[in-house]
N, C-alpha and C positions, 0 to 999 in steps of 0.2 A: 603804242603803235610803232612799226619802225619804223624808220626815216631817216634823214638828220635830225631832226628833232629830238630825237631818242639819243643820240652820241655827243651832244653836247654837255660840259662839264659846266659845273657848279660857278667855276672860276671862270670860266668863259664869258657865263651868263652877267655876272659879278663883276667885269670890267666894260662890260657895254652899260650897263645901269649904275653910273655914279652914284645916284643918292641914295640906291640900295646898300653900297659899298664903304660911302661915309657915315650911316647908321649902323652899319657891322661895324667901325671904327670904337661909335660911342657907345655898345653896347660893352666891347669887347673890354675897350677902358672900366666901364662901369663894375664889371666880373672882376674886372684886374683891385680894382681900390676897393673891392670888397672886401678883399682877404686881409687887411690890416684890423681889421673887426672879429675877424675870428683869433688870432694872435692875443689880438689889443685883451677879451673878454675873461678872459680865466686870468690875468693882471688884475685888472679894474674888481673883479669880485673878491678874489683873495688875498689882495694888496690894498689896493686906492677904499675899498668899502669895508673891506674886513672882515669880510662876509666867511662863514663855514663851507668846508670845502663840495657840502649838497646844494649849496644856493647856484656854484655852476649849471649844476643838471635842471635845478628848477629853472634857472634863463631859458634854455633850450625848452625846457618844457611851454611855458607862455610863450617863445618863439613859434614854438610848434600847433599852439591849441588858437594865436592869432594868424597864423598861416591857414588852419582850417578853416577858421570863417573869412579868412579873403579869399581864399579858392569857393567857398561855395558862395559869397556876394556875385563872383564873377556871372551868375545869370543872370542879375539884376542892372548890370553893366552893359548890355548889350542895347538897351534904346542910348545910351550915349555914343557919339563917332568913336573908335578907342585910339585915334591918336592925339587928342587931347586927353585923353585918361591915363593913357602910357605917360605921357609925361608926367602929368599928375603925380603919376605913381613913383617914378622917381623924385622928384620933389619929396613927395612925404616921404619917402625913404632916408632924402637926406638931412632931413629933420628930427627924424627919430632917432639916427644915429647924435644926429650932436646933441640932442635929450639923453642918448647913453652916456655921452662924451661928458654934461654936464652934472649929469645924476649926482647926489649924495649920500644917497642911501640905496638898501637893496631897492626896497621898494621901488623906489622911482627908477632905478635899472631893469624891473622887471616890465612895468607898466610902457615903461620908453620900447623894450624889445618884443613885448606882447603885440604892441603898435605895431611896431617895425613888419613882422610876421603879416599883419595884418594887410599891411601896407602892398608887403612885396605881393601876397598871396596871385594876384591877379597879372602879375607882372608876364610870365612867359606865354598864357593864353593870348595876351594884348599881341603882343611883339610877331605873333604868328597870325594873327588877323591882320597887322599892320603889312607884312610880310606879301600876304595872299591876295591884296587888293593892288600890290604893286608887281604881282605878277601875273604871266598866264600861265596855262594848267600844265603844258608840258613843263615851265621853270621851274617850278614850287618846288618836284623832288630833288633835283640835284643841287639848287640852291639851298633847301632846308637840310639838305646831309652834310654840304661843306660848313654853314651856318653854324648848326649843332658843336661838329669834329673844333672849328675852330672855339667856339664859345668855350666850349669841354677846356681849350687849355686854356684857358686863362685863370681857371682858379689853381692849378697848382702851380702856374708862374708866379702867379700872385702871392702866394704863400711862402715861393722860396723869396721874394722879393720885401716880404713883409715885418718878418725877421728883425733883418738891419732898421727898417725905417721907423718898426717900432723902439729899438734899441735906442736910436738916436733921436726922432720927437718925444718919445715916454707917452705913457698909456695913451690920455685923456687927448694930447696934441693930437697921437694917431688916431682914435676915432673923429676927432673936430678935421684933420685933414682930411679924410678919407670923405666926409658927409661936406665938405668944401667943393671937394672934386664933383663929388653927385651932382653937386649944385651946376657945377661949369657942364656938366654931359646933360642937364634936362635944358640948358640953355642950349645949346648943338644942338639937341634932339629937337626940340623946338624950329629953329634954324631949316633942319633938315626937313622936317615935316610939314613945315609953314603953309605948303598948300592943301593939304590936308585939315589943316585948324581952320579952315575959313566955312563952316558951318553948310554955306551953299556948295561949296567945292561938290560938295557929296552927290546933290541933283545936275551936274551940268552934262549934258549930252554926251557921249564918248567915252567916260570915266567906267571904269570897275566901278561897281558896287562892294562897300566892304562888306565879310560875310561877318554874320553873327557869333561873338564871342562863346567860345567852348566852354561847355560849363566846367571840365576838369582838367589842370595843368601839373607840369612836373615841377616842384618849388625846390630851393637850394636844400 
């Protein structure tokens, strides 16, 4: 519809709603410390495990085939509030990172990032339900465009940034810090979302309703 309504920017909407703003904080972190994991992974296989140089492709592959069944759980997911599940979710993310972190063998590298997949698979459906319930209908679009743009850079900052840190922790440090940091962003998130977690939150008069989790999202 036009209006004002219509000509308002992303960034606009994004400095009247702080807690929307300090959650694009911890998400943005969360993308950022991700990318010492993709760095770290073709080390730890072909170095630290000794693995042949196909067991990289197989990681992504169990990445990938637990990434399917966490995107199709996500309809199973939907009688739970999902901001207790988003955090959830990062939790077990950063758990199965320092299972990679700790691994000894393929095997258990494979099993720790089969998880991982698994883990993440639900994660961007959650983040935009969480999104939706904390906006109205004219916010959503220009807040989810700038959301997206911004999210989008964080992984190749993160990659140029990852480099050095792997150079200088070595492999196994950089996935145990990287699944550290997860840990400190699902405590923020938590934080942020606090009133959200309180179960009755959900029925009290005035409140959005959150909408039901989408059964298909776009995974790293």
């Amino acid at each position: 519809p036009a209006g004002p309504q219509a000509t308002v920017s992303g960034w606009s909407i994004l400095r009247g709603k702080p807690r929307i703003l300090r959650l694009f904080a911890v998400f943005f972190l969360f993308d950022l410390f991700y990318a010492p994991v993709e760095i770290a992974l073709p080390l730890l296989m072909l170095e630290d495990l000794d693995q042949p140089a196909t067991a990289l492709g197989t990681l992504w592959t169990c990445y990938g085939f637990g990434a399917l069944a966490g995107a199709l759980a996500v309809n199973y997911l939907r009688r739970f509030p999902p901001a207790p599940v988003l955090v959830a979710v990062i939790i077990g993310w950063a758990l199965c990172v320092a299972a990679l972190g700790l691994a000894t063998t393929g095997t258990a590298a494979f099993a720790a990032f089969t998880a991982a997949g698994f883990v993440y698979g639900p994660f961007n459906p959650l983040v935009f339900v969480v999104l939706q319930s904390q906006l109205a209908d004219h916010e959503q679009q220009p807040v989810f465009t700038l959301w997206t743009a911004g999210l989008t850079a964080a992984l190749p900052l993160g990659l140029s940034l990852a480099g050095p840190l792997v150079n200088l922790f070595q492999v196994r440090q950089s996935l145990l810090l990287s699944a550290a940091v997860s840990l400190v962003l699902a405590v923020a998130a938590l934080a942020v979302l606090r009133h959200e977690l309180w179960p009755g939150s959900y029925r009290r008069p005035g409140r959005r309703k959150p909408q039901a989790v989408p059964v298909t999202g776009k995974n790293r």
